[in-house]
C-alpha positions as CSV (number, residue, x, y, z in Angstrom):
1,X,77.0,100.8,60.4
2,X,76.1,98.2,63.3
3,X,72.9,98.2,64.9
4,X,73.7,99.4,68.1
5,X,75.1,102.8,66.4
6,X,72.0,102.7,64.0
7,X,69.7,102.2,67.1
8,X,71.2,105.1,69.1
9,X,71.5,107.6,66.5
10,X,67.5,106.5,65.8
11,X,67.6,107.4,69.8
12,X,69.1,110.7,69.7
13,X,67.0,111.4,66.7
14,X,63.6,111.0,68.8
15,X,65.0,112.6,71.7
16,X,66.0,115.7,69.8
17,X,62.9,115.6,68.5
18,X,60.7,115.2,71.9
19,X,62.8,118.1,73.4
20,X,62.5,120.6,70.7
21,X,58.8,119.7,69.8
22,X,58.1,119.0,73.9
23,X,56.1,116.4,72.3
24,X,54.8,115.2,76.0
25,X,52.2,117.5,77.5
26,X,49.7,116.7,79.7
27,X,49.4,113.4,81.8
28,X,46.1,112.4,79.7
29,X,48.5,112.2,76.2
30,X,51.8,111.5,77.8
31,X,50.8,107.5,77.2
32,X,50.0,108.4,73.0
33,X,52.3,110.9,72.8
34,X,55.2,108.4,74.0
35,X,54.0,105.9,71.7
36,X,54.4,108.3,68.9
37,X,57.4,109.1,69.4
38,X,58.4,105.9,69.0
39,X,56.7,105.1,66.1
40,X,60.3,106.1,64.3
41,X,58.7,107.2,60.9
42,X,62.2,108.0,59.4
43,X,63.8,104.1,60.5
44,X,63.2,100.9,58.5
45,X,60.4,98.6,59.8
46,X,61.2,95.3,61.4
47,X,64.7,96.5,62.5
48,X,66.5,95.4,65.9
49,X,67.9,98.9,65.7
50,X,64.7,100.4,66.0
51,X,63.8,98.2,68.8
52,X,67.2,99.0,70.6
53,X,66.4,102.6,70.4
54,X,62.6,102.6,71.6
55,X,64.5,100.9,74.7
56,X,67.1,103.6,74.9
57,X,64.0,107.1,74.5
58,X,61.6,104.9,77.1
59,X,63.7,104.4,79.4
60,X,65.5,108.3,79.0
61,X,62.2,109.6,79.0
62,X,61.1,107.2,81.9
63,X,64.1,108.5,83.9
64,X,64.5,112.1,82.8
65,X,64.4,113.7,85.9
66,X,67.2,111.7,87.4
67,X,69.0,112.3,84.2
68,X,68.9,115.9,84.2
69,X,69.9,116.2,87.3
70,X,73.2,114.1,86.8
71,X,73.9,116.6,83.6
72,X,73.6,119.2,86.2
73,X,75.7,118.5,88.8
74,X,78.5,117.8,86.3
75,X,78.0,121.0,83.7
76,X,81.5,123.3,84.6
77,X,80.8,126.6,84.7
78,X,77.7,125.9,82.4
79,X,74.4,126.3,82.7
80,X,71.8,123.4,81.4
81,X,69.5,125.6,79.3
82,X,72.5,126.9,77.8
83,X,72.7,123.5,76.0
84,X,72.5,123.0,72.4
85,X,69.5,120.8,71.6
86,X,71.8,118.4,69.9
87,X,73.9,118.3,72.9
88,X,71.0,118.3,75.3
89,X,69.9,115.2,73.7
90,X,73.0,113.4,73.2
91,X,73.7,114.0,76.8
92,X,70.4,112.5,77.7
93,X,71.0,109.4,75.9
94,X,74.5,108.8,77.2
95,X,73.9,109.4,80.8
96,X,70.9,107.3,80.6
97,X,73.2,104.3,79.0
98,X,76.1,105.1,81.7
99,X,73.5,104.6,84.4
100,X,71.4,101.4,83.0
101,X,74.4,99.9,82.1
102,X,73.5,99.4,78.3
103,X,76.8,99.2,77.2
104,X,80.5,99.6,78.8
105,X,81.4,103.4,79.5
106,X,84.4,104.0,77.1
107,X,81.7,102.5,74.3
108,X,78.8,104.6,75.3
109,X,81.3,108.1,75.4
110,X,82.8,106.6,72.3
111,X,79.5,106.5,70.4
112,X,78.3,109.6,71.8
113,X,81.6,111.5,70.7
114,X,81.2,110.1,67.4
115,X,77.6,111.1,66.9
116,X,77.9,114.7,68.0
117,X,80.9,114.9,65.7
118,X,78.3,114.2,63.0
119,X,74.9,116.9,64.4
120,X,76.8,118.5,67.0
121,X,78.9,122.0,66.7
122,X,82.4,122.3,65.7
123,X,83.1,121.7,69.7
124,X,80.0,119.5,71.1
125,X,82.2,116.1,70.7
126,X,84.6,118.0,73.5
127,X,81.9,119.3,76.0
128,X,80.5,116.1,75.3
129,X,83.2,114.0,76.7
130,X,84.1,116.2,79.2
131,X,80.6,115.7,80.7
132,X,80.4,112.2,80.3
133,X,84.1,111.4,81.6
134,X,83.1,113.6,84.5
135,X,80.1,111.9,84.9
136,X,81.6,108.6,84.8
137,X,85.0,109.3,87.3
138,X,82.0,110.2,89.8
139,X,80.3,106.8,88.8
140,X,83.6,104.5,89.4
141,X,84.1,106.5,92.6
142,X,80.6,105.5,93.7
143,X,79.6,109.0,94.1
144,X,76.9,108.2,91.3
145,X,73.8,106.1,91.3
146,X,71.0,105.1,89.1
C-alpha cells in the first residue's frame, strides 16, 4: 500500500471519527480537541503517511464549511444529512483534495472510489463518484472555487 493511500485512509479514519464523535465542541477545546484528533492512536509512529493525513483532517476541518457547502450544491435529489457517515467523510476528504489541489482529480475520485469500496455500502463507490465527477465537471468549467 503507498503512502498516499495509507495517509488518506488514516484521513478518512479521523474524519469519520470527528463527525460521528463531534469531537470539536466549544471554541475553548476546538485547539486540543483538533490536536487529538490527530494524534492517530491506531497509525504507526514516525510515518509520512501520518503526516500526509494530519494535512489532509486540518485542512478539511479548517475548511469544512466551504466543503459542505460544495457537497451540497452537487447531492441529486439527496439530501446531506441523509449521508452515510462513511460517505459523509469520504466526501469531505475528496472535495477538500479536489479544491487544494493535493493530487490530480482522476487520482483523488480514484482513491476515494476505492476506499468506499472497502467501508462504504454495497453502492457508496457509485454515489461517490457521481458526486465527485459532478463536482469536478463544475470545477474544469470554472463554476467552482476554493
Amino acid at each position: 500500500m503507498g503512502k498516499r493511500h495509507k495517509g488518506r485512509i488514516l484521513a478518512f479514519q479521523a474524519l469519520y471519527a470527528w463527525d460521528t464523535q463531534r469531537t470539536l465542541g466549544t471554541a475553548d477545546t476546538k485547539e486540543q480537541a483538533l490536536k487529538d484528533l490527530l494524534d492517530f492512536p491506531w497509525a504507526e509512529k514516525e510515518d509520512s503517511a501520518g503526516d500526509f493525513s494530519r494535512l489532509l483532517v486540518a485542512g478539511a476541518v479548517e475548511n469544512i464549511k466551504a466543503v459542505d457547502t460544495i457537497i451540497r450544491k452537487h447531492l441529486v435529489n439527496w439530501d446531506f444529512s441523509r449521508l452515510t457517515s462513511v460517505d459523509r467523510a469520504l466526501l469531505r476528504l475528496s472535495v477538500y483534495e479536489l479544491l487544494f489541489k493535493t493530487a490530480p482529480p482522476s487520482v483523488v475520485i480514484d482513491e476515494a472510489i476505492e476506499i468506499s469500496r472497502e467501508y462504504g455500502t454495497d453502492d457508496s463507490y457509485r454515489f461517490i463518484n457521481g458526486v465527485l465527477d459532478g463536482i469536478t465537471k463544475s470545477m474544469q468549467a470554472g463554476n467552482l472555487q476554493a
